[in-house]
TIVODREN-399041 format. One line per field, with one value per atom (N, C-alpha, C, CB): residue number from 1; z, y, x. Coordinates in Angstrom, 2 decimals. Each point is the difference from the previous one (the first is absolute). Glycine has a CB too. Example, Ala and Ser with C-alpha at 12.3 -4.5 7.8 and 13.67 -1.06 7.14 Angstrom:
BEGIN
resi: 1 1 1 1 2 2 2 2
c3: 7.80 0.00 0.00 1.25 -1.97 0.06 0.73 -2.15
c2: -5.69 1.19 1.20 -1.17 2.22 1.19 1.09 -0.63
c1: 13.19 -0.89 0.90 -1.89 1.54 0.82 -0.77 1.18
This chain:
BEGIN
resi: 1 1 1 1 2 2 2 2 3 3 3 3 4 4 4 4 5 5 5 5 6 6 6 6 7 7 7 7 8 8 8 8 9 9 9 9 10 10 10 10 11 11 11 11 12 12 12 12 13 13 13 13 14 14 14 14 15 15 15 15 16 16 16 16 17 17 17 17 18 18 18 18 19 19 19 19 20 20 20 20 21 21 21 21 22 22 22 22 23 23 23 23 24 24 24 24 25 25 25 25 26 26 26 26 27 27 27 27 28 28 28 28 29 29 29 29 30 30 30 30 31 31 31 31 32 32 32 32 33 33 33 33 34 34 34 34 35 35 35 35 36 36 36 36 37 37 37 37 38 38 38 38 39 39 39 39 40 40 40 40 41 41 41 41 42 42 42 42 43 43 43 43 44 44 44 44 45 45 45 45 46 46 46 46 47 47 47 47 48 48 48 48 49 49 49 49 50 50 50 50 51 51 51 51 52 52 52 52 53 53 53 53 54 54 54 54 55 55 55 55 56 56 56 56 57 57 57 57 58 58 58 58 59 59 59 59 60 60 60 60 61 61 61 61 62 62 62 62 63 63 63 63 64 64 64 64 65 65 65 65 66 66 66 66 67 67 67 67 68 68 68 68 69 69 69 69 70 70 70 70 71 71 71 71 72 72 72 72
c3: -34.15 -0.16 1.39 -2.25 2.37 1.58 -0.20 1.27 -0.02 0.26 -0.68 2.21 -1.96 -0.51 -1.39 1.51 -2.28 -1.46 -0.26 -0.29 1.08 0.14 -0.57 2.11 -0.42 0.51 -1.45 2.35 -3.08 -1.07 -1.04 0.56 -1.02 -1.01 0.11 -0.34 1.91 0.32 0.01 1.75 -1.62 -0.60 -1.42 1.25 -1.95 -1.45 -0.13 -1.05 1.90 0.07 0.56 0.54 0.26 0.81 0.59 0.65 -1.39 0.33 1.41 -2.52 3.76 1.15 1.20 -0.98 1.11 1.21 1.04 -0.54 0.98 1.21 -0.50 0.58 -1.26 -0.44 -0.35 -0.93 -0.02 0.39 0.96 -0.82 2.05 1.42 0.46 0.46 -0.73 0.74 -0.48 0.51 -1.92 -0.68 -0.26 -1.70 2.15 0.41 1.71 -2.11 2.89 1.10 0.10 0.85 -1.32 0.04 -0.82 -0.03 -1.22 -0.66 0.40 -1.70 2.74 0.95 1.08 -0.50 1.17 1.07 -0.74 1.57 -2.61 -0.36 -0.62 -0.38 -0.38 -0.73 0.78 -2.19 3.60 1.04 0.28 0.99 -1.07 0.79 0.94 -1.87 2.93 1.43 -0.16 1.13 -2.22 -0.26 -0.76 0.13 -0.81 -0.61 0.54 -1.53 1.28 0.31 -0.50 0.08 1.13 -0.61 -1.47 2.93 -2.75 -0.89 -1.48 1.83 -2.15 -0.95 -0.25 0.32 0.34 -0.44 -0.36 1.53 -1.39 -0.06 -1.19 2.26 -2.51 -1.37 -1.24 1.29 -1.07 -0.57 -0.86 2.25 -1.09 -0.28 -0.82 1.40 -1.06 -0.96 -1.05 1.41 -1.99 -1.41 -0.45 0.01 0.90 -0.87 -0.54 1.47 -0.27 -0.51 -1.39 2.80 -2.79 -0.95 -1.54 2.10 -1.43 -1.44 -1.01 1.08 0.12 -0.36 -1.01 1.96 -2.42 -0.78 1.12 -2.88 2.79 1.09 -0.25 0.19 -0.93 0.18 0.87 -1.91 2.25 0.51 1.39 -2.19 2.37 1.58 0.61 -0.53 -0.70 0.53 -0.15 -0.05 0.06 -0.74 0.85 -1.25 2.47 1.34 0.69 0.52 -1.80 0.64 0.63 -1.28 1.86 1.79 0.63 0.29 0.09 1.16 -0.33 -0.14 -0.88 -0.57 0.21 -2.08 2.30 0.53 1.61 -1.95 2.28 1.29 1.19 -1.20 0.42 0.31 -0.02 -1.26 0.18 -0.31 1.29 -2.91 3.34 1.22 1.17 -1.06 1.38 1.44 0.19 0.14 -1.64 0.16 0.02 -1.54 1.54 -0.06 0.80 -2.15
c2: -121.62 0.22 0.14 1.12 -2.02 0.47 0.95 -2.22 2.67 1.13 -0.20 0.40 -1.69 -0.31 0.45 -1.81 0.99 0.58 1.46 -1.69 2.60 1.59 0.17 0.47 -0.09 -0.29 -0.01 -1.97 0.70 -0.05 0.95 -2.53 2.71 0.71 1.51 -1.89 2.48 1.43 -0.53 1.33 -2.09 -0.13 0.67 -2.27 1.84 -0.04 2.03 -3.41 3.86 1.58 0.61 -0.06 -0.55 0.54 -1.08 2.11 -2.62 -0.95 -0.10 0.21 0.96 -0.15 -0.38 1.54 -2.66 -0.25 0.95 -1.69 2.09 0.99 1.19 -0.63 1.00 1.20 -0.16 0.62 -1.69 -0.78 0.11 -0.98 0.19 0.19 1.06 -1.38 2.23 1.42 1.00 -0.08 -0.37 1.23 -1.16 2.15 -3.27 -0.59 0.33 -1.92 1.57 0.44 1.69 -1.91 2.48 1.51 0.26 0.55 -0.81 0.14 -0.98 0.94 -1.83 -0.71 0.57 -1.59 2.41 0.90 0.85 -0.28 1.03 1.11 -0.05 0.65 -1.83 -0.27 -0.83 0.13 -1.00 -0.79 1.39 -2.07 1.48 0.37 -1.05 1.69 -0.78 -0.70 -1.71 2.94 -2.04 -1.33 -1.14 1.40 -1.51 -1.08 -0.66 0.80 -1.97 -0.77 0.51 -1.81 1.47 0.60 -1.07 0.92 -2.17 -0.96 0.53 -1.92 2.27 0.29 1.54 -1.69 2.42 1.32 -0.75 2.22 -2.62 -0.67 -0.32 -0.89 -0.09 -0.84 1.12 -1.99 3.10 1.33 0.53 0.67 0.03 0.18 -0.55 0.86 -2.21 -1.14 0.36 -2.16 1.76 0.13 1.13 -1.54 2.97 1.40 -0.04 1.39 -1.90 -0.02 -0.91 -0.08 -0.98 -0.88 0.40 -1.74 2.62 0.13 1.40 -1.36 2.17 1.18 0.33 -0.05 0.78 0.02 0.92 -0.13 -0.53 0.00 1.46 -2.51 3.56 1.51 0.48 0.19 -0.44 0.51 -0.68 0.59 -1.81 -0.31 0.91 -2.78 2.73 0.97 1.38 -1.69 2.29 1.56 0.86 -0.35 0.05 1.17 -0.56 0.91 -0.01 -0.63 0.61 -1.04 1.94 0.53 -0.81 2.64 -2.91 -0.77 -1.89 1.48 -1.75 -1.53 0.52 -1.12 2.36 0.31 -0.29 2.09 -1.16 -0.01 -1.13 2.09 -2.85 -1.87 -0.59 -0.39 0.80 -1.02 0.63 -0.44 1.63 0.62 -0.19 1.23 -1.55 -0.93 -1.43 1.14 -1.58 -1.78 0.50 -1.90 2.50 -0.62 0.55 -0.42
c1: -14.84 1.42 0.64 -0.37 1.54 0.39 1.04 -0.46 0.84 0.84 1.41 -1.28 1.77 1.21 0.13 0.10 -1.29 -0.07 0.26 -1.60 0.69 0.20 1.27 -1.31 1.57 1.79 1.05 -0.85 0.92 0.84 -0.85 1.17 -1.88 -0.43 0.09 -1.33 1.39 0.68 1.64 -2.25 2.59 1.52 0.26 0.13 -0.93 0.36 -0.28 -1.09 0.67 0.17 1.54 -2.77 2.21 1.39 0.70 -0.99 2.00 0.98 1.04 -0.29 0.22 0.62 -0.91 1.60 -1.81 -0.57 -0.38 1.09 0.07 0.40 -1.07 2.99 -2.86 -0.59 -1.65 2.50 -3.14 -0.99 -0.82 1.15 -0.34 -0.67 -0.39 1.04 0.17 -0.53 -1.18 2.34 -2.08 -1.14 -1.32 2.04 -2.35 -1.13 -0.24 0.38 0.54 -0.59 -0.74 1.85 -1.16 -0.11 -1.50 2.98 -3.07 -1.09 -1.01 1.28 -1.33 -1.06 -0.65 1.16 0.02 -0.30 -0.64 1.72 -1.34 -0.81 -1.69 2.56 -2.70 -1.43 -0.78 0.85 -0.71 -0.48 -0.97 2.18 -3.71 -1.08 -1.01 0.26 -0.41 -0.26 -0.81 -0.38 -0.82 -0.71 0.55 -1.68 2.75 0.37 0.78 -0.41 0.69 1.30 1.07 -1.03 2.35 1.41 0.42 1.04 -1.24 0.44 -0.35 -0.31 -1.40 -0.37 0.84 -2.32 2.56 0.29 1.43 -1.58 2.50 1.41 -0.48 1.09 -1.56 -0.26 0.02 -1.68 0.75 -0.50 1.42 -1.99 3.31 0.56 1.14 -1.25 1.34 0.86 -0.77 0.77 -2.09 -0.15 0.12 -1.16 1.01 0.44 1.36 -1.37 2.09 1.80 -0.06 1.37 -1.97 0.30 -0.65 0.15 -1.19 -0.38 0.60 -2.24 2.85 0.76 1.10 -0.66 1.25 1.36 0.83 -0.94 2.40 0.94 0.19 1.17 -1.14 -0.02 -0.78 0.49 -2.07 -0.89 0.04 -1.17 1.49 0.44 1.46 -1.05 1.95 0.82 0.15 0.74 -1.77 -0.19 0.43 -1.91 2.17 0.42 1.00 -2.22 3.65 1.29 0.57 0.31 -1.31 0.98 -0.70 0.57 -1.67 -0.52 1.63 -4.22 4.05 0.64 1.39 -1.77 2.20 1.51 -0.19 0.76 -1.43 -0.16 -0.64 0.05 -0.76 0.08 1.37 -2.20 3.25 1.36 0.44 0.74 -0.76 0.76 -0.07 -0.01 -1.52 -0.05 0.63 -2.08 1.67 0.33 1.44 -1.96 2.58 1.61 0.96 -0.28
């Protein structure tokens, strides 16, 4: 499966791009261990988002306030 595929299928969780990116970068930085590749840990997190229900990606809506508050 390539990444692209990922990519759209964590869409179908969480429909804002912008927001997407950030809580994949963020949850990459956080579950990345030394010995693995970053790509595979990336991949990791796309299918958690994708396989998730959009309550439980968004369950901590002070941190998801306080993300809208930097971006803007």
């Amino acid at each position: 499966m390539m990444r692209s595929d990922r990519v759209f299928d964590a869409l179908q969780t969480l429909r804002n791009r912008y927001m997407l990116c950030q809580l994949a970068s963020k949850a990459t930085r956080k579950f990345h261990r030394p010995s693995t590749r970053i790509q595979e840990t990336m991949n990791g997190v796309l299918d958690r988002i994708a396989g998730a229900e959009r309550q439980n990606v968004l369950s901590e809506p002070e941190n998801f306030a306080e993300a809208q508050r930097r971006a803007a």
